[in-house]
HTML snippet that shows the backbone in 3Dmol.js (N, CA, C, O; Angstrom):
<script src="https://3Dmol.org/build/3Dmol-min.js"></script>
<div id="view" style="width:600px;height:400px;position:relative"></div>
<script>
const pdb = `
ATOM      1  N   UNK A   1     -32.413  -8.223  13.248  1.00  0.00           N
ATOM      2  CA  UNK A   1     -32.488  -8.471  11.821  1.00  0.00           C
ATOM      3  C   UNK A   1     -31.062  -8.616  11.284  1.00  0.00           C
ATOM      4  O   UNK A   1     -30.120  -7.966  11.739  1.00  0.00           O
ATOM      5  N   UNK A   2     -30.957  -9.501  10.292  1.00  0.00           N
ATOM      6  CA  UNK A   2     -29.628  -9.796  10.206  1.00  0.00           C
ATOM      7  C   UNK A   2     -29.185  -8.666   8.429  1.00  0.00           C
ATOM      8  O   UNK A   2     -29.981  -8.174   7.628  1.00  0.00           O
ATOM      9  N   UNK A   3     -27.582  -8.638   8.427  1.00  0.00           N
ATOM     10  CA  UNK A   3     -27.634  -7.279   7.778  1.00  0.00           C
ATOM     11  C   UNK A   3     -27.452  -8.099   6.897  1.00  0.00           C
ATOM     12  O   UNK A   3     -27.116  -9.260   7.128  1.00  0.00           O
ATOM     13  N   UNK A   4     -27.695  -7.498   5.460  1.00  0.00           N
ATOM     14  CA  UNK A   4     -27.387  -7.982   3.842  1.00  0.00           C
ATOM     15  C   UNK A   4     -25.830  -7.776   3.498  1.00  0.00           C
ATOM     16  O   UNK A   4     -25.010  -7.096   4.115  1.00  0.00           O
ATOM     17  N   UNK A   5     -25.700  -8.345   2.649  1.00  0.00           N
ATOM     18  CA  UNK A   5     -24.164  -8.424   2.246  1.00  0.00           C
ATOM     19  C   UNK A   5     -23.554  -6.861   1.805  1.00  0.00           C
ATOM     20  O   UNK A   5     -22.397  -6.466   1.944  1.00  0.00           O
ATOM     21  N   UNK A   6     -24.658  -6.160   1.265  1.00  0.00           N
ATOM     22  CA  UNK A   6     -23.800  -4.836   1.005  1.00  0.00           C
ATOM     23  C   UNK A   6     -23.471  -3.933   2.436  1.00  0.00           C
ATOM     24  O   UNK A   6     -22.557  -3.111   2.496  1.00  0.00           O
ATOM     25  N   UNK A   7     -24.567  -4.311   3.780  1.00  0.00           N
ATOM     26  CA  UNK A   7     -24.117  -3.621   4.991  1.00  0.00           C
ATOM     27  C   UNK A   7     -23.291  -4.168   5.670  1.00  0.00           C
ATOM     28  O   UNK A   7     -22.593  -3.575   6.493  1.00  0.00           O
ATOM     29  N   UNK A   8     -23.230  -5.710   5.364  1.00  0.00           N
ATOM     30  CA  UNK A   8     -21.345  -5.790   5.890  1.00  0.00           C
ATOM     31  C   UNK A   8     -20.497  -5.389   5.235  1.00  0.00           C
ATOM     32  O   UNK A   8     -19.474  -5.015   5.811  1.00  0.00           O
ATOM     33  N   UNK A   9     -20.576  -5.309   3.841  1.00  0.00           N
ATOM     34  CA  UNK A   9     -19.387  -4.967   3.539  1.00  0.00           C
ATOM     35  C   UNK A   9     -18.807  -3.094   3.835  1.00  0.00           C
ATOM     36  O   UNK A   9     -17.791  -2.456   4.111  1.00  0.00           O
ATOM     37  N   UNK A  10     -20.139  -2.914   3.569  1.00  0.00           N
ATOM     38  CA  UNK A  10     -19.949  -1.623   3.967  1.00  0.00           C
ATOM     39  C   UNK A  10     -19.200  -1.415   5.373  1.00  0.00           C
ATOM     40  O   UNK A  10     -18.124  -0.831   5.502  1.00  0.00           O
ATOM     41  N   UNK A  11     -20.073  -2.086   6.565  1.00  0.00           N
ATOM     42  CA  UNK A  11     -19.433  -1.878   8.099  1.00  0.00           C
ATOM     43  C   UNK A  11     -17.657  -2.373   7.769  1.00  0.00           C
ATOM     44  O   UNK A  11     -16.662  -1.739   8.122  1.00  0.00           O
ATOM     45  N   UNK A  12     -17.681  -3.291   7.228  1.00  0.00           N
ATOM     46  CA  UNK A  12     -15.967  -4.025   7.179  1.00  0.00           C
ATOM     47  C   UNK A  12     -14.796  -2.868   6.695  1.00  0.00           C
ATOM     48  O   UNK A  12     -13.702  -2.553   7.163  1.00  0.00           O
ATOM     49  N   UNK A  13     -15.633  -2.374   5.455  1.00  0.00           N
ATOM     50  CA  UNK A  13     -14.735  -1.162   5.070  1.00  0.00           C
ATOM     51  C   UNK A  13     -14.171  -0.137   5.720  1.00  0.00           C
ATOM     52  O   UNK A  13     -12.999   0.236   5.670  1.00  0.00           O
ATOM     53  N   UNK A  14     -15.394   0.457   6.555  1.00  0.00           N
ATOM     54  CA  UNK A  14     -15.819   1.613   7.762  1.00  0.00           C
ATOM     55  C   UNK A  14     -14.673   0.931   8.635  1.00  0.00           C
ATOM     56  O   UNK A  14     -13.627   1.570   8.756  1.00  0.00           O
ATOM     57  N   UNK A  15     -14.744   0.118   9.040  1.00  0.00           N
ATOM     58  CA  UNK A  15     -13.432  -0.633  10.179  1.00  0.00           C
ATOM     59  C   UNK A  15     -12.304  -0.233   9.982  1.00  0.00           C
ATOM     60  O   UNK A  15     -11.684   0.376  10.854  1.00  0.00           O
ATOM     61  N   UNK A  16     -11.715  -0.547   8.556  1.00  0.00           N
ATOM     62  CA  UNK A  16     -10.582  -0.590   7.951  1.00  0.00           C
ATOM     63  C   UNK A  16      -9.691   0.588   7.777  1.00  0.00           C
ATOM     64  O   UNK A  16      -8.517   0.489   7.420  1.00  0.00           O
ATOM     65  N   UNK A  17     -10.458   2.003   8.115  1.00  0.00           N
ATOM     66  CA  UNK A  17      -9.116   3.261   8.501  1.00  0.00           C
ATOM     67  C   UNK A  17      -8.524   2.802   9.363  1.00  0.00           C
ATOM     68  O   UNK A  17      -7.295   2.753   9.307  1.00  0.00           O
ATOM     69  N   UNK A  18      -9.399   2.205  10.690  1.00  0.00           N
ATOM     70  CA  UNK A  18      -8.342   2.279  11.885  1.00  0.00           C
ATOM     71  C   UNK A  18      -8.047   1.107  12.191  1.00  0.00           C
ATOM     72  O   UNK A  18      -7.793   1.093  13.395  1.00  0.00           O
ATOM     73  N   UNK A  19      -7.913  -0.172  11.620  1.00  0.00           N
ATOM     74  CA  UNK A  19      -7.200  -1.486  11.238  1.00  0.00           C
ATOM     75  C   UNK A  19      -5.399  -1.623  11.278  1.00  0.00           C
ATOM     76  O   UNK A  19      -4.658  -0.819  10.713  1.00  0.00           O
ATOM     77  N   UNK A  20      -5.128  -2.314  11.738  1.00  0.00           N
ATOM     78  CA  UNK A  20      -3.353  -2.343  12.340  1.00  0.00           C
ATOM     79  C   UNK A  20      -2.736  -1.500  12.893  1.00  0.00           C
ATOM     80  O   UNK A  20      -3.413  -0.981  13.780  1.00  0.00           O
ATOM     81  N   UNK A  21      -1.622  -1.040  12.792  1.00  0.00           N
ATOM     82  CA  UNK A  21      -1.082   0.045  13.408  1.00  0.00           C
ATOM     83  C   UNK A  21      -1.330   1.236  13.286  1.00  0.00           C
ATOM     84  O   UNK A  21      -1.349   2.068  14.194  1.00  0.00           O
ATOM     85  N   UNK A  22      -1.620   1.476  11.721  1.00  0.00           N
ATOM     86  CA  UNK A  22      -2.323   2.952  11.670  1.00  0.00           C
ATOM     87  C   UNK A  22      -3.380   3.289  10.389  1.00  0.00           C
ATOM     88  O   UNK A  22      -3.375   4.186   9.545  1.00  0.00           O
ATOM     89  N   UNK A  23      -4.215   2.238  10.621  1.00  0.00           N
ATOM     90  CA  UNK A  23      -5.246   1.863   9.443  1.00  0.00           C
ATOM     91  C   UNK A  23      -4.761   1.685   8.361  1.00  0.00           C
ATOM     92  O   UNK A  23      -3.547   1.521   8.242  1.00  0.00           O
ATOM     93  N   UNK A  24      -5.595   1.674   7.322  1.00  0.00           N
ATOM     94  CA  UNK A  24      -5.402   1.043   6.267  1.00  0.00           C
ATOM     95  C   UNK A  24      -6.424   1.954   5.032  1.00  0.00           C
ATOM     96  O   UNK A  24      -7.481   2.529   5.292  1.00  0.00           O
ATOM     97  N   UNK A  25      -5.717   1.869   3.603  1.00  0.00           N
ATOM     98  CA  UNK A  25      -6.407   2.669   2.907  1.00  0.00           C
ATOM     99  C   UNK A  25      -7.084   1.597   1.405  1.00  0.00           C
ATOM    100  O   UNK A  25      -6.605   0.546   0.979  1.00  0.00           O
ATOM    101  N   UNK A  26      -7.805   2.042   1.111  1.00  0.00           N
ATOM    102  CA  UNK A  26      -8.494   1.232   0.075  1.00  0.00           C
ATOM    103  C   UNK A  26      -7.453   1.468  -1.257  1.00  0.00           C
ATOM    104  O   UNK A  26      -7.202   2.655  -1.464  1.00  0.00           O
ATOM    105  N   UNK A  27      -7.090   0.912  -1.785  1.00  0.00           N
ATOM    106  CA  UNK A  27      -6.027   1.424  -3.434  1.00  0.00           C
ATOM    107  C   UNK A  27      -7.037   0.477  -4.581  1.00  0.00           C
ATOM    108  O   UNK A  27      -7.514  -0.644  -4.407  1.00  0.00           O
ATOM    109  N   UNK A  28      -7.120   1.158  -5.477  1.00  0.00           N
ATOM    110  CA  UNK A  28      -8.062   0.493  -6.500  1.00  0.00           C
ATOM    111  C   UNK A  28      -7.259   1.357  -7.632  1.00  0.00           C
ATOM    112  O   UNK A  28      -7.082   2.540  -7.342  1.00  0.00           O
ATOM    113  N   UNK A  29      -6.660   0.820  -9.118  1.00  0.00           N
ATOM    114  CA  UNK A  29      -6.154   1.351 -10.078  1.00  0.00           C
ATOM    115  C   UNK A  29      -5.912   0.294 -11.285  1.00  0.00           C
ATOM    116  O   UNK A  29      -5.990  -0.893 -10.970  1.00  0.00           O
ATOM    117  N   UNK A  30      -5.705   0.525 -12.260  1.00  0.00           N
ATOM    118  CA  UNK A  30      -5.432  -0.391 -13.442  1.00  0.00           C
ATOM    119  C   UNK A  30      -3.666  -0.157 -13.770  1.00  0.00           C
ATOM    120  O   UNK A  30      -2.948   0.823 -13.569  1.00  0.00           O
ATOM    121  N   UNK A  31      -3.444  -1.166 -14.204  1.00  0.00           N
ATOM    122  CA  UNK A  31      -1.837  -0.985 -14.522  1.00  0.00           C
ATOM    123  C   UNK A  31      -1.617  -1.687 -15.445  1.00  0.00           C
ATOM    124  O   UNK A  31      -2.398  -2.631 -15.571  1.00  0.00           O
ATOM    125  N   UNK A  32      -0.247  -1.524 -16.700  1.00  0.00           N
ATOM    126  CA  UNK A  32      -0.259  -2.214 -17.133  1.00  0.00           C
ATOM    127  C   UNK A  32      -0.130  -3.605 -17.513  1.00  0.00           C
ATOM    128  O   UNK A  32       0.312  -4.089 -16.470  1.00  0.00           O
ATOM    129  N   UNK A  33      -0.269  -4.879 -18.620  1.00  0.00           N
ATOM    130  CA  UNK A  33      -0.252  -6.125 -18.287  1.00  0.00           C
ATOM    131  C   UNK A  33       1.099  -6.307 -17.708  1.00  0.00           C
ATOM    132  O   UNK A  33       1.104  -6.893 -16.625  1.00  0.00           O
ATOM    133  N   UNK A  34       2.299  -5.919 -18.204  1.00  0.00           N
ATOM    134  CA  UNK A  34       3.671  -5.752 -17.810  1.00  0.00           C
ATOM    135  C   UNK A  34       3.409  -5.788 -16.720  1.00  0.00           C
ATOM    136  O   UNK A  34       3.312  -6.811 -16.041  1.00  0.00           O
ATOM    137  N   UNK A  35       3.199  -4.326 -16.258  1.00  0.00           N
ATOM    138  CA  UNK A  35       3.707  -4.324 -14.406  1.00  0.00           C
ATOM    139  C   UNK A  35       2.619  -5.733 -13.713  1.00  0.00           C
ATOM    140  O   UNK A  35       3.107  -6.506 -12.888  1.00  0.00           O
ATOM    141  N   UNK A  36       1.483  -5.852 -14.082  1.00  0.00           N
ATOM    142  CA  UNK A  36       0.934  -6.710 -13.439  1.00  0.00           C
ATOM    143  C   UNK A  36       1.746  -8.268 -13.405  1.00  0.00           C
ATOM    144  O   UNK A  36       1.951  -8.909 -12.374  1.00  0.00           O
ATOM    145  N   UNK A  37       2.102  -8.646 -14.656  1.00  0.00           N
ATOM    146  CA  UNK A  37       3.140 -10.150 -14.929  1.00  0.00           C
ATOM    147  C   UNK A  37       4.260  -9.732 -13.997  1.00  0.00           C
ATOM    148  O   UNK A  37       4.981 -10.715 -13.827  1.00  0.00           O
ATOM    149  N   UNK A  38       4.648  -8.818 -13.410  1.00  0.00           N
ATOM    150  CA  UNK A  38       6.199  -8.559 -12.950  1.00  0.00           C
ATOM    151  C   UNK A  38       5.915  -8.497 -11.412  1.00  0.00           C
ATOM    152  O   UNK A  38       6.666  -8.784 -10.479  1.00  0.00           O
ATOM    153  N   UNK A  39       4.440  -7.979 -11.402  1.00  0.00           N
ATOM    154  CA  UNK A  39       3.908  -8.368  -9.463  1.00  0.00           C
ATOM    155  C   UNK A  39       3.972  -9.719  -9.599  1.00  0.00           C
ATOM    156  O   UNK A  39       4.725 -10.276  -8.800  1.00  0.00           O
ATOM    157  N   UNK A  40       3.364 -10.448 -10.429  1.00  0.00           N
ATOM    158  CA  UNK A  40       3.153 -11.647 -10.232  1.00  0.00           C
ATOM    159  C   UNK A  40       4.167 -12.261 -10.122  1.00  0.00           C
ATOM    160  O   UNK A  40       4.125 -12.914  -9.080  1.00  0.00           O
ATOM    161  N   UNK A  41       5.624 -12.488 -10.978  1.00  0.00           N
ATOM    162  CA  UNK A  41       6.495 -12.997 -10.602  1.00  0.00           C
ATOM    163  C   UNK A  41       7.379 -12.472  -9.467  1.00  0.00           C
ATOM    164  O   UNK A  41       8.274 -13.206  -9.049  1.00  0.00           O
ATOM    165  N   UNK A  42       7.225 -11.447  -9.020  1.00  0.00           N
ATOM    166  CA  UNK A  42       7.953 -11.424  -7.530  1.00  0.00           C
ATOM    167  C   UNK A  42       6.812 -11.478  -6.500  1.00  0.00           C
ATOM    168  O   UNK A  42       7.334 -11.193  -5.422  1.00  0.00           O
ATOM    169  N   UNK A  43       5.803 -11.657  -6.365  1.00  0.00           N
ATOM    170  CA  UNK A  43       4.965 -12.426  -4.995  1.00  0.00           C
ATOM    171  C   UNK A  43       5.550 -14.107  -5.433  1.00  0.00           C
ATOM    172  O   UNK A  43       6.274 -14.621  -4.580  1.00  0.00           O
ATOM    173  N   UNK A  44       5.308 -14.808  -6.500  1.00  0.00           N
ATOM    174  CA  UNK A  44       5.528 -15.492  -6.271  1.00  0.00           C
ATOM    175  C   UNK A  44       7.277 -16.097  -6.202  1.00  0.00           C
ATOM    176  O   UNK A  44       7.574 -17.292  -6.170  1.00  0.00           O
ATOM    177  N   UNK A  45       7.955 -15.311  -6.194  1.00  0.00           N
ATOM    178  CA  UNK A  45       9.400 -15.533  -6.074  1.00  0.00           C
ATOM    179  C   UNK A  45       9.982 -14.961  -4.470  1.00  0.00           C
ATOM    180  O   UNK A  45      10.971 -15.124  -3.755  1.00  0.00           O
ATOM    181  N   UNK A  46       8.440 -14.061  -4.441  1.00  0.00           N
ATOM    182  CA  UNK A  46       9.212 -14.090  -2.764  1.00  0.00           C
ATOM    183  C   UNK A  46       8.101 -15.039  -1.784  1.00  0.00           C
ATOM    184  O   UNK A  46       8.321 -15.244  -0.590  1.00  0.00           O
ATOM    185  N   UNK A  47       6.958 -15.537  -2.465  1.00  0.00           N
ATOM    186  CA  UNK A  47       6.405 -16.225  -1.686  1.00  0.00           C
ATOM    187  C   UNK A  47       5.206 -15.519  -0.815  1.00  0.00           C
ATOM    188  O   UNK A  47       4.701 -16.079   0.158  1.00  0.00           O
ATOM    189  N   UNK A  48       4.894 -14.495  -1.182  1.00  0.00           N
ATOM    190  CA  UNK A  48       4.233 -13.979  -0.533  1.00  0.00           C
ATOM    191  C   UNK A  48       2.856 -13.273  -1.416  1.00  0.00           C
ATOM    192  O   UNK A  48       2.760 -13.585  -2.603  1.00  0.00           O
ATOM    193  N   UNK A  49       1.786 -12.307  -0.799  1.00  0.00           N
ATOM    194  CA  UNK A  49       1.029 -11.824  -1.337  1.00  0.00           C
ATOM    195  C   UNK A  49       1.532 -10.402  -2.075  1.00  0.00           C
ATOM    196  O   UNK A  49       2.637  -9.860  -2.026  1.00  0.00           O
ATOM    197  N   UNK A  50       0.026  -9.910  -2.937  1.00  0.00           N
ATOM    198  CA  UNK A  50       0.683  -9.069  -3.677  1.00  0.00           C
ATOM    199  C   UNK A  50       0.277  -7.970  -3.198  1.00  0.00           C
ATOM    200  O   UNK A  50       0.543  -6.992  -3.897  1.00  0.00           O
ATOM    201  N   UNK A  51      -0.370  -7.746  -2.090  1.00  0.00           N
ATOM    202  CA  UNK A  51      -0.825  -6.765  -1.016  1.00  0.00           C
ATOM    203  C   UNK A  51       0.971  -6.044  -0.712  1.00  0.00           C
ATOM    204  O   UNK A  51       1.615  -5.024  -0.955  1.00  0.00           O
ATOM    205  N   UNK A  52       1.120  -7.285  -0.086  1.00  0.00           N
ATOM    206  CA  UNK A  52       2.413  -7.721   0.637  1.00  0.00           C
ATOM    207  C   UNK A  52       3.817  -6.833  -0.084  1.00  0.00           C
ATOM    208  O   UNK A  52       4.533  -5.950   0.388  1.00  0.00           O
ATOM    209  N   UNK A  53       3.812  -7.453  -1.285  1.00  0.00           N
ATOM    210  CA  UNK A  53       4.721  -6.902  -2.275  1.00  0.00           C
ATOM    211  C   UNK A  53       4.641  -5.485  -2.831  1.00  0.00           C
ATOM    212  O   UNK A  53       5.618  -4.877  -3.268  1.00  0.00           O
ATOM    213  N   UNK A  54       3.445  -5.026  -2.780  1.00  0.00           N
ATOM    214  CA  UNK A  54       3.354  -4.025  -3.178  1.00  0.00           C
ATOM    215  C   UNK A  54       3.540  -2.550  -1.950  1.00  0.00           C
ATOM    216  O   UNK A  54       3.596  -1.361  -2.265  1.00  0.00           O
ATOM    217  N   UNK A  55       3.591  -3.043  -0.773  1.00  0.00           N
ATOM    218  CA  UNK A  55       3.607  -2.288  -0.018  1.00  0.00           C
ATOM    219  C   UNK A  55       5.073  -2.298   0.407  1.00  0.00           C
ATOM    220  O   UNK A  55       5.655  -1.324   0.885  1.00  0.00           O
ATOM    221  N   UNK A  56       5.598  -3.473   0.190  1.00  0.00           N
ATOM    222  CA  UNK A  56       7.424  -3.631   0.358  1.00  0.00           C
ATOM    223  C   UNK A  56       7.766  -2.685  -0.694  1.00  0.00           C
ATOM    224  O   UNK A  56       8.833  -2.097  -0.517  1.00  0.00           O
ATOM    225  N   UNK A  57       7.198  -2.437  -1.611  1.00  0.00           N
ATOM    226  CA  UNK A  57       8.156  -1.851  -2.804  1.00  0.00           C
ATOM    227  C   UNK A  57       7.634  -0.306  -2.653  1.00  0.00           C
ATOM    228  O   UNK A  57       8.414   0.631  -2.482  1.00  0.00           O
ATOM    229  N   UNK A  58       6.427  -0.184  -2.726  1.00  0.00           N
ATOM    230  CA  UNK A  58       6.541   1.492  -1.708  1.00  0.00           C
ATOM    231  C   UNK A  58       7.502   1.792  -0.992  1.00  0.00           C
ATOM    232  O   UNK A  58       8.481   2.504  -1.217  1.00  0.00           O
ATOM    233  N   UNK A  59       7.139   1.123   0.036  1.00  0.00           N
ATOM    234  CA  UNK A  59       7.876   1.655   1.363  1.00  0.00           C
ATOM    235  C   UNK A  59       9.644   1.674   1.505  1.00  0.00           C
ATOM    236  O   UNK A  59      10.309   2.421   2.221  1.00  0.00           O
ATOM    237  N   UNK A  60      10.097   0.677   0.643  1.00  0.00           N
ATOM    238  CA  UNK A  60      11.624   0.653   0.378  1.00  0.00           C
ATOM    239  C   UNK A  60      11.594   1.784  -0.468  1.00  0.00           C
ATOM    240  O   UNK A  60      12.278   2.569   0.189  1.00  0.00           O
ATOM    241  N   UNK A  61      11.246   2.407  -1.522  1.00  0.00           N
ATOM    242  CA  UNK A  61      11.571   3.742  -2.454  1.00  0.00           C
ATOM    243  C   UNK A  61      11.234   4.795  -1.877  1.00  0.00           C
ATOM    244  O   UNK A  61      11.807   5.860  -2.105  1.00  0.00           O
ATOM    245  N   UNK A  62      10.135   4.662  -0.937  1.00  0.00           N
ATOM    246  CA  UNK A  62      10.245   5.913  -0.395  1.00  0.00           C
ATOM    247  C   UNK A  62      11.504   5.869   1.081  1.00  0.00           C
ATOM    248  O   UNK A  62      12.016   6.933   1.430  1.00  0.00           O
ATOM    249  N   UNK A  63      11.763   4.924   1.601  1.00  0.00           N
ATOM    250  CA  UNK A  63      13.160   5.371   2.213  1.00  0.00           C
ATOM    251  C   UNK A  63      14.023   5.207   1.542  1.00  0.00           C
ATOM    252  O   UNK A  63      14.806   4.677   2.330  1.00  0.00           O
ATOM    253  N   UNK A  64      14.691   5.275   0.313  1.00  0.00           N
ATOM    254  CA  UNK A  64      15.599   5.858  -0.501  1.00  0.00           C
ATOM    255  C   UNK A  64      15.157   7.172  -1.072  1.00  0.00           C
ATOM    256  O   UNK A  64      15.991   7.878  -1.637  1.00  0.00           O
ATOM    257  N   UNK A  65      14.381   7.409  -1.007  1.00  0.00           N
ATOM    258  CA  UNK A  65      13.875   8.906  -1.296  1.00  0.00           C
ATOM    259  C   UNK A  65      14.507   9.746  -0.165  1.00  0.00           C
ATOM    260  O   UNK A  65      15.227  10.744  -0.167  1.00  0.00           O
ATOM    261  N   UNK A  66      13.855   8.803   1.012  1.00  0.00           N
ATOM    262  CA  UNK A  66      14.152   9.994   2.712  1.00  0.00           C
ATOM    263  C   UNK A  66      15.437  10.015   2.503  1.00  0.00           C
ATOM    264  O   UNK A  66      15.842  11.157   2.288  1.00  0.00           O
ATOM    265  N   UNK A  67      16.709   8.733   2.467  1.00  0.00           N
ATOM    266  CA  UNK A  67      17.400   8.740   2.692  1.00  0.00           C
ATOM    267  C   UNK A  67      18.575   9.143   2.275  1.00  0.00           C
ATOM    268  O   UNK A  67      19.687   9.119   2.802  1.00  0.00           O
ATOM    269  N   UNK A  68      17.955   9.746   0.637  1.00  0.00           N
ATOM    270  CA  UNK A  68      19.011  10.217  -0.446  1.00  0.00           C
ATOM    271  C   UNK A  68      18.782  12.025   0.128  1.00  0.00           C
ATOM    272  O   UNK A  68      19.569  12.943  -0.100  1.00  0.00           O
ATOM    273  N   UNK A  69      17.605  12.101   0.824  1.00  0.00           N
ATOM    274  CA  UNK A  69      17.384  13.815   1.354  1.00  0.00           C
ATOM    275  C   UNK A  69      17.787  14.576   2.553  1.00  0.00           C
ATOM    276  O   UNK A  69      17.747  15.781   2.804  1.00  0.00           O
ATOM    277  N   UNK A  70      18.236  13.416   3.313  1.00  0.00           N
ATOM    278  CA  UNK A  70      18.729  13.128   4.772  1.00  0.00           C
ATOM    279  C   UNK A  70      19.336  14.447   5.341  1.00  0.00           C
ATOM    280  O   UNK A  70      19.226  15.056   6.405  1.00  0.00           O
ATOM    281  N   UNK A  71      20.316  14.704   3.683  1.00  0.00           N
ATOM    282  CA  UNK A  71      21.263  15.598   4.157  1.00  0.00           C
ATOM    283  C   UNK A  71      20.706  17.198   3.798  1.00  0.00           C
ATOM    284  O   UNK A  71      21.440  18.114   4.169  1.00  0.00           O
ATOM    285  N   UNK A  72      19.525  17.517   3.141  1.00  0.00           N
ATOM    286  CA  UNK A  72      18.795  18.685   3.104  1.00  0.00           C
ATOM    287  C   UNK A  72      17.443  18.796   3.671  1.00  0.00           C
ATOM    288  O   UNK A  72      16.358  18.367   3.278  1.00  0.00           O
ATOM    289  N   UNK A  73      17.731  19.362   4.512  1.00  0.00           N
ATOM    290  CA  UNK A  73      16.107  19.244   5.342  1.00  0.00           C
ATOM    291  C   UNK A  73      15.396  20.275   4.937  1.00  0.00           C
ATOM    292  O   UNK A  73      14.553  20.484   5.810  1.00  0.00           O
ATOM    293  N   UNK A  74      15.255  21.265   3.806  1.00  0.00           N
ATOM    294  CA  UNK A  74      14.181  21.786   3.230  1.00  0.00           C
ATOM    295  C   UNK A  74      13.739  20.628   2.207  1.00  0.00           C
ATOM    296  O   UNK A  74      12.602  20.184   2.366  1.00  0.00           O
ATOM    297  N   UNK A  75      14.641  20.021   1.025  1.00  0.00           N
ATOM    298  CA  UNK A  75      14.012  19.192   0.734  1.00  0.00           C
ATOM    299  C   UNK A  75      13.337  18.132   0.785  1.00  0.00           C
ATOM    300  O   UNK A  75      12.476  17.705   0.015  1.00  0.00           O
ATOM    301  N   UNK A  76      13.938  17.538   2.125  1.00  0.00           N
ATOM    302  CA  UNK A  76      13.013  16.484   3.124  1.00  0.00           C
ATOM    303  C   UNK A  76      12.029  16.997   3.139  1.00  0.00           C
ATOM    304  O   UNK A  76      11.299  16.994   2.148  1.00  0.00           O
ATOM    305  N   UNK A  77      11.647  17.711   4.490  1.00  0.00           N
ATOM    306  CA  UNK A  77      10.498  18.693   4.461  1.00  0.00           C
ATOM    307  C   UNK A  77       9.483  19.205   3.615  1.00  0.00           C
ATOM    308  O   UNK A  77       8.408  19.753   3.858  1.00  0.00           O
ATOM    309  N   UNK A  78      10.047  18.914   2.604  1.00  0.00           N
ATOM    310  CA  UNK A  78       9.092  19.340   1.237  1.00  0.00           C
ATOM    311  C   UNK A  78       8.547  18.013   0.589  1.00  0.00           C
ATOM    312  O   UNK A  78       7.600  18.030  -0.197  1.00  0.00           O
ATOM    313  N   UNK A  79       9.196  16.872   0.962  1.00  0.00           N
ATOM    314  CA  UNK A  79       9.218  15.696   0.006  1.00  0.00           C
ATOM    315  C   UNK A  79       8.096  14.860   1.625  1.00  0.00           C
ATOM    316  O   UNK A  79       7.138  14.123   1.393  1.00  0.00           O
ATOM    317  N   UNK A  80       8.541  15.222   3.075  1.00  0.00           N
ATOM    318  CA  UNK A  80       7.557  14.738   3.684  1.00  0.00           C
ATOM    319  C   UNK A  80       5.963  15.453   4.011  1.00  0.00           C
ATOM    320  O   UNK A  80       5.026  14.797   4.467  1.00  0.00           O
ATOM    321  N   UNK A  81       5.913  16.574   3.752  1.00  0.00           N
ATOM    322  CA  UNK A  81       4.489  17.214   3.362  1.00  0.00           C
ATOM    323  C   UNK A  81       4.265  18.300   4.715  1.00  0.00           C
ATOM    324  O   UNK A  81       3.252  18.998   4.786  1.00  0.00           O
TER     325      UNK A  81
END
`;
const viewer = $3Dmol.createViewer("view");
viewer.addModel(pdb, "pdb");
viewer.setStyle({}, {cartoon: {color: "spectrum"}});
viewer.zoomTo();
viewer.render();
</script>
């Protein structure tokens, strides 16, 4: 029997912890129109998606986070969990 659209999507989701190198998490949130116009002009100024962009701009602040803590490793330690 073939599955309905809500049990694939469901199975697709279920997939998606352990998807690439070390799965993947669902993010769902509202933001404002600002920040949203300001994703939009840097995906499209770097050419890329806004998946894409948004995970570049995490991941660069949080290694200026690590890297501004480098030199106290209780506060590292505290700031990596």
């Amino acid at each position: 029997m073939a599955l309905t659209s809500t049990q694939r999507q469901a199975k697709y989701r279920a997939n998606r912890s352990t998807a690439g190198d070390n799965g993947e998490r669902r993010l769902s949130t509202w933001v404002s129109t600002s920040a949203l116009m300001a994703l939009k002009r840097l995906t499209a100024h770097a050419n890329t998606t806004q998946r894409d962009m948004i995970e570049r701009l995490l991941l660069e602040e949080d290694q200026s986070v690590i890297d501004s803590l480098c030199s106290n490793d209780e506060e590292l330690n505290k700031y990596i969990g």
